[in-house]
C-alpha positions in Angstrom: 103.4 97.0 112.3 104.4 97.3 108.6 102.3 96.9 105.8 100.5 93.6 105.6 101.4 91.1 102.8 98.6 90.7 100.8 97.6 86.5 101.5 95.1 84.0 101.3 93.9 81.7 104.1 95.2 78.9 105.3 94.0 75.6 103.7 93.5 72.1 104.9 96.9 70.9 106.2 98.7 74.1 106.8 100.5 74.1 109.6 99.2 76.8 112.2 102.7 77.7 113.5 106.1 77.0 111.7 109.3 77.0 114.0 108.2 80.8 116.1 106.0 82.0 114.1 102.4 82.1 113.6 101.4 82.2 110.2 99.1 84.8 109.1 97.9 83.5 105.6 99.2 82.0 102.7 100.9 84.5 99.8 101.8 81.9 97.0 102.6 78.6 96.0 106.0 77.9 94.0 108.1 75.6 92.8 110.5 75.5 96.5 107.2 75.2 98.1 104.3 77.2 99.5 105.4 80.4 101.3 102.9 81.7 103.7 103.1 85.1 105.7 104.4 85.6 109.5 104.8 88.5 111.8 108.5 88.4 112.9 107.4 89.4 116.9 109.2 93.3 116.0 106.3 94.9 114.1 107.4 93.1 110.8 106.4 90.5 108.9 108.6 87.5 107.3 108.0 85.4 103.8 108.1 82.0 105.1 108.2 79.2 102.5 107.7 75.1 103.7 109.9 73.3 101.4 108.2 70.9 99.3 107.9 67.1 100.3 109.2 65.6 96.6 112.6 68.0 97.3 113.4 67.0 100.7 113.1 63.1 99.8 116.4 63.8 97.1 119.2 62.2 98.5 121.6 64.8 100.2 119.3 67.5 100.0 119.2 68.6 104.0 123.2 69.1 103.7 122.9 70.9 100.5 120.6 73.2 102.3 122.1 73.7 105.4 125.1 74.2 103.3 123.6 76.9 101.2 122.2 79.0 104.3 125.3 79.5 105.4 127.0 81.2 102.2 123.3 83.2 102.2 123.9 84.5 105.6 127.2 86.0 104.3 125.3 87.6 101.6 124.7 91.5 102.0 123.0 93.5 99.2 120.8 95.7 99.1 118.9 94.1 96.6 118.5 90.9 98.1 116.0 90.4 101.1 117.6 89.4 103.8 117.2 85.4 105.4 116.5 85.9 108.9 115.8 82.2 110.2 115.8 78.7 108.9 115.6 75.2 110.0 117.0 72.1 107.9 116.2 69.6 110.4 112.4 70.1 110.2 110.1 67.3 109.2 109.9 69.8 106.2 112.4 72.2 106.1 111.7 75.5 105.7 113.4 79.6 105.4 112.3 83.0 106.4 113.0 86.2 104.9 112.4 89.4 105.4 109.2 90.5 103.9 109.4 93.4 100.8 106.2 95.0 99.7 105.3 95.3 96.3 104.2 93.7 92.9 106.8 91.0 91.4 107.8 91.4 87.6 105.6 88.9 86.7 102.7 90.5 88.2 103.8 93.9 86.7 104.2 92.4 82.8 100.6 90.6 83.4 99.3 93.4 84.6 100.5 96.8 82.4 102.3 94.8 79.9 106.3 95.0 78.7 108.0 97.4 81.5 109.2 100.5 79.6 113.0 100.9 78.4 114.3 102.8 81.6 112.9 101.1 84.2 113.8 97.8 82.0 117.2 98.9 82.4 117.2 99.9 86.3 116.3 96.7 86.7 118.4 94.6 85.0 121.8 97.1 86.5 119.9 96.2 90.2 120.0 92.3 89.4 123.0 91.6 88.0 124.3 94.0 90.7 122.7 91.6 93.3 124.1 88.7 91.7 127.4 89.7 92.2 127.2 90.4 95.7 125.7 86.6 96.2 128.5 85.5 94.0 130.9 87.5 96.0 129.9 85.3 99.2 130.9 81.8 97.5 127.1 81.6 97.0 124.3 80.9 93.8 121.2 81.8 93.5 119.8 78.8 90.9 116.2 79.4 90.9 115.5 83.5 89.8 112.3 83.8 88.2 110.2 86.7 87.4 108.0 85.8 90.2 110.9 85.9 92.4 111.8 89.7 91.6 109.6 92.2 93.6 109.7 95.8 92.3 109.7 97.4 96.2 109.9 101.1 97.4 113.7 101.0 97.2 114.5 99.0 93.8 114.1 95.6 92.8 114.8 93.4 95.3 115.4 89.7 94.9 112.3 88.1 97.2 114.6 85.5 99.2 116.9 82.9 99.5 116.1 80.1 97.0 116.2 76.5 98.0 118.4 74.9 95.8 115.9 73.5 93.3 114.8 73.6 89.9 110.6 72.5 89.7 108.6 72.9 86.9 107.5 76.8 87.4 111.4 77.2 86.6 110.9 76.2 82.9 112.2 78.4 80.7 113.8 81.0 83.1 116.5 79.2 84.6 119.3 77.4 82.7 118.3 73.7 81.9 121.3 72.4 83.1 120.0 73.5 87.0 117.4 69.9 86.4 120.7 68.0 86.5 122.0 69.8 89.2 124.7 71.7 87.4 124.7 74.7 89.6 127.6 77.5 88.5 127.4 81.3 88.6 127.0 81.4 85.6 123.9 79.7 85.1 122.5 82.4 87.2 123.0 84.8 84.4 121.0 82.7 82.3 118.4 83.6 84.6 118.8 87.3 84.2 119.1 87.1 80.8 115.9 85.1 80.6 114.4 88.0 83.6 115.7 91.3 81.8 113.9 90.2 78.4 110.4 88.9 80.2 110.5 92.4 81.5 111.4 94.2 78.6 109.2 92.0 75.9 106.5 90.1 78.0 108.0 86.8 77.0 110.1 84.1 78.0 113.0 83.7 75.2 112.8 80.3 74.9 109.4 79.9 75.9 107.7 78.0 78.6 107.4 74.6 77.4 108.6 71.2 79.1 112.4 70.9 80.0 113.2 69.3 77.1 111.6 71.4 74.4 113.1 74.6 76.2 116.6 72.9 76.7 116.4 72.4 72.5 115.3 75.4 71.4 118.4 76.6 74.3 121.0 75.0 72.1 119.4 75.0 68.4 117.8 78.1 68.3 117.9 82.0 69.0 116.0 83.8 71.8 113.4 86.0 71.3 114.5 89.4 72.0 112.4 91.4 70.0 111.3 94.6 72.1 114.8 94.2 74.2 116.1 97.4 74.0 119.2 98.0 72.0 121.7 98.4 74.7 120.9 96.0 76.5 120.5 93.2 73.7 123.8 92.5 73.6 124.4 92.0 77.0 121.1 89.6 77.2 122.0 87.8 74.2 125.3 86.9 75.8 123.8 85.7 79.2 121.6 83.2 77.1 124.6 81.5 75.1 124.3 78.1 75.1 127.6 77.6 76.5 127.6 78.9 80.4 131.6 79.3 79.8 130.3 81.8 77.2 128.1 84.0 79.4 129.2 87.5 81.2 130.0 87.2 84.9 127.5 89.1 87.2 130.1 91.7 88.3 131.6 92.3 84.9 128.1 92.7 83.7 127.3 94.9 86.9 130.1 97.0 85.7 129.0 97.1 82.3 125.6 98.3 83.6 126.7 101.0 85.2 128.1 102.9 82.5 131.4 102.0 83.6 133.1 100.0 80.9 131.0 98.4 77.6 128.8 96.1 77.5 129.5 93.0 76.0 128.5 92.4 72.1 126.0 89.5 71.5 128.1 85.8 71.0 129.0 84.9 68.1 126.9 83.0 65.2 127.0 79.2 65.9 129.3 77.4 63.3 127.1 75.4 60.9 126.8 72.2 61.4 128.4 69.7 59.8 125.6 68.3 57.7 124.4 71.7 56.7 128.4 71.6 55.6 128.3 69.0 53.9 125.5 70.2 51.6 127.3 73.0 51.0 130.4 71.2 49.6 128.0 68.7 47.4 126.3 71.9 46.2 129.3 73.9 45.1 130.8 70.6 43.7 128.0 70.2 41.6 128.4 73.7 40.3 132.0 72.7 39.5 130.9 69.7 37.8 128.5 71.6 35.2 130.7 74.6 34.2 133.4 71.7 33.6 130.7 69.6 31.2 130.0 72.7 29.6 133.7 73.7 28.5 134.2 70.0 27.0 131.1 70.6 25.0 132.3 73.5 23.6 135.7 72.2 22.8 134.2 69.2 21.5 131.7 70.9 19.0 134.0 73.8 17.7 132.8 77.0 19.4 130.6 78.4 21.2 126.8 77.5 20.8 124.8 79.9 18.7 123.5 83.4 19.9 119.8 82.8 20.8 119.5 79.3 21.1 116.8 79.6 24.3 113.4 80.4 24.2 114.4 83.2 26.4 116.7 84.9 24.3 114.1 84.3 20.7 112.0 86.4 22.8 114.4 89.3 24.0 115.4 89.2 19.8 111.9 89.5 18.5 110.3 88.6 15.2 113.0 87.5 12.6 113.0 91.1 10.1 111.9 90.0 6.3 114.6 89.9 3.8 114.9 92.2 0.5 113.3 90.9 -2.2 111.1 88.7 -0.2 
C-alpha cells in the first residue's frame, strides 16, 4: 500500500464506514466538512470529506452538488487530484479523492516561512494551469485555499474537488462575492491571486478578518503584496481587482506563466471618488479666489506692496545699514 496519510483518530460520532470504505483516521477539519482517510481496496488510499450538516440544510444544495460532480468528473489535470466516488443522496453527502502525499502551502509558510521566488513561481504557473483545465470542463473550483494546495512529489496538486461552499476558513482567500453565491471563473482567480501572494509573503492580502471587513478592505483598499516577486506582481495584482470582469482568465494567465506571451500589468489606479473630487475643486477654487483678491488690492492701492513687508523677508534683509552723518 502507499504511503499512509498522516491522521488522527476517529472521535465521538464519526462514522466507522462511509459508502465502501472504512475510514482509517481523521486528517483535518475544514470549512466543506471533516475529511477523514480511507484505503480505496487497490493498495491506495482516498481523502474522504463528510459534508457539513449547516451546508446540506441550504435550499438546493444536493442538485448543486450532484451538478458540480459531474463537470469534476470531466476534469483531467495533472494538477488536480482526481474524484474517484461520491454520493449526493447520503444523509450527509460526501466526496472521495485520490489521496496526494505531502505538506499543503499553508503548512509549508507556517512551517519555513515565505516559499522562495522560484518555487513561488512554479507554483503559481501549476495553479493557474489547473484552473484552466477545470475551467475548460464548464466547471469552478470556488473554494481554493492554501490549505487546499498540497506541494506532492510531482508539483502542486489541487487536494480535491471542493463542494460548492464558502465557510468561514475561506475568509480572505476566496473572493467575497462566493458568500452570496456568485460563482464565476473568475472569482477563482481571486483565489490564486490571494494563494500566489500567501506563498510568496506569508500573508493573506486582505487579511483574515470577518467577511465584511475583508470584502471592504477588497473594494477600498490595495493588497499587500510586499515580498511578491516582481514578475509576478502584476499578474497577482490583477487577479485581486475588485471588479472580477477585470481579472485575467486562468488560461490567458497560464499562458502568461509560461513564458509564452506577457503577463498582464497590475489594474489601473481606482478613479477618486467623488467627494475626494469635490475637495479638490473647492481647494483649487479657493486658490483662484485669493490670487483674484490679491490683484484687486493691488490695483486698488497703486502698485505693488513694498519690498520686505513680512517678517520673513526683514530677516533675509538684515539690520537696516546706518546713514552718513548719523
Amino acid at each position: 500500500m502507499n504511503e499512509t496519510p498522516p491522521t488522527t483518530p476517529l472521535v465521538a460520532g464519526d462514522p466507522p464506514q462511509v459508502g465502501p470504505y472504512l475510514l482509517h483516521g481523521r486528517m483535518n477539519t475544514g470549512g466543506s466538512g471533516v475529511t477523514y482517510a480511507a484505503p480505496d481496496g487497490h493498495g491506495g488510499w482516498v481523502a474522504l470529506t463528510v459534508v457539513r450538516r449547516e451546508h446540506v440544510a441550504v435550499p438546493g444544495f444536493r442538485s448543486r452538488f450532484a451538478h458540480h460532480v459531474g463537470l469534476v468528473r470531466k476534469v483531467r489535470s495533472p494538477g488536480l487530484a482526481p474524484l474517484i466516488a461520491a454520493d449526493q443522496s447520503a444523509p450527509l453527502p460526501w466526496f472521495a479523492t485520490a489521496y496526494v502525499p505531502g505538506p499543503t502551502v499553508r503548512d509549508m509558510v507556517a512551517t519555513h516561512g515565505p516559499m522562495p521566488g522560484g518555487q513561488v513561481r512554479d507554483l503559481a504557473a501549476r495553479i493557474a494551469s489547473t484552473l484552466a483545465d477545470v475551467h475548460a470542463a464548464g466547471a469552478v473550483y470556488p473554494n481554493l485555499t492554501p490549505a487546499g494546495v498540497v506541494l506532492g512529489p510531482d508539483g502542486p496538486v489541487l487536494a480535491g474537488f471542493e463542494a460548492h461552499v464558502a465557510a468561514a476558513d475561506s475568509v480572505g482567500w476566496v473572493d467575497p462575492e462566493c458568500f452570496v453565491g456568485r460563482l464565476s471563473s473568475r472569482i477563482d482567480m481571486f483565489s490564486w491571486g490571494s494563494v500566489v501572494a500567501f506563498a510568496a509573503t506569508g500573508r493573506a492580502p486582505f487579511g483574515t478578518d470577518d467577511p465584511d471587513t475583508v470584502a471592504h478592505r477588497h473594494e477600498n483598499g490595495r493588497p499587500d503584496l510586499f515580498g511578491v516577486p516582481r514578475d509576478l506582481a502584476g499578474p497577482v495584482a490583477a487577479a485581486l481587482a475588485p471588479l472580477a470582469d477585470d481579472r485575467p482568465d486562468a488560461a490567458g494567465l497560464a499562458r502568461a506563466l509560461s513564458g509564452s506571451v506577457t503577463p498582464p500589468p497590475p489594474p489601473a489606479p481606482k478613479r477618486p471618488s467623488t467627494g475626494l473630487l469635490v475637495a479638490l475643486g473647492a481647494a483649487v477654487l479657493a486658490v483662484l479666489l485669493g490670487a483674484a483678491l490679491t490683484l484687486w488690492a493691488v490695483g486698488r492701492d497703486g502698485g505693488p506692496p513694498e519690498t520686505g513687508g513680512s517678517a520673513v523677508g526683514a530677516e533675509l534683509e538684515g539690520p537696516e545699514e546706518p546713514t552718513a552723518g548719523a
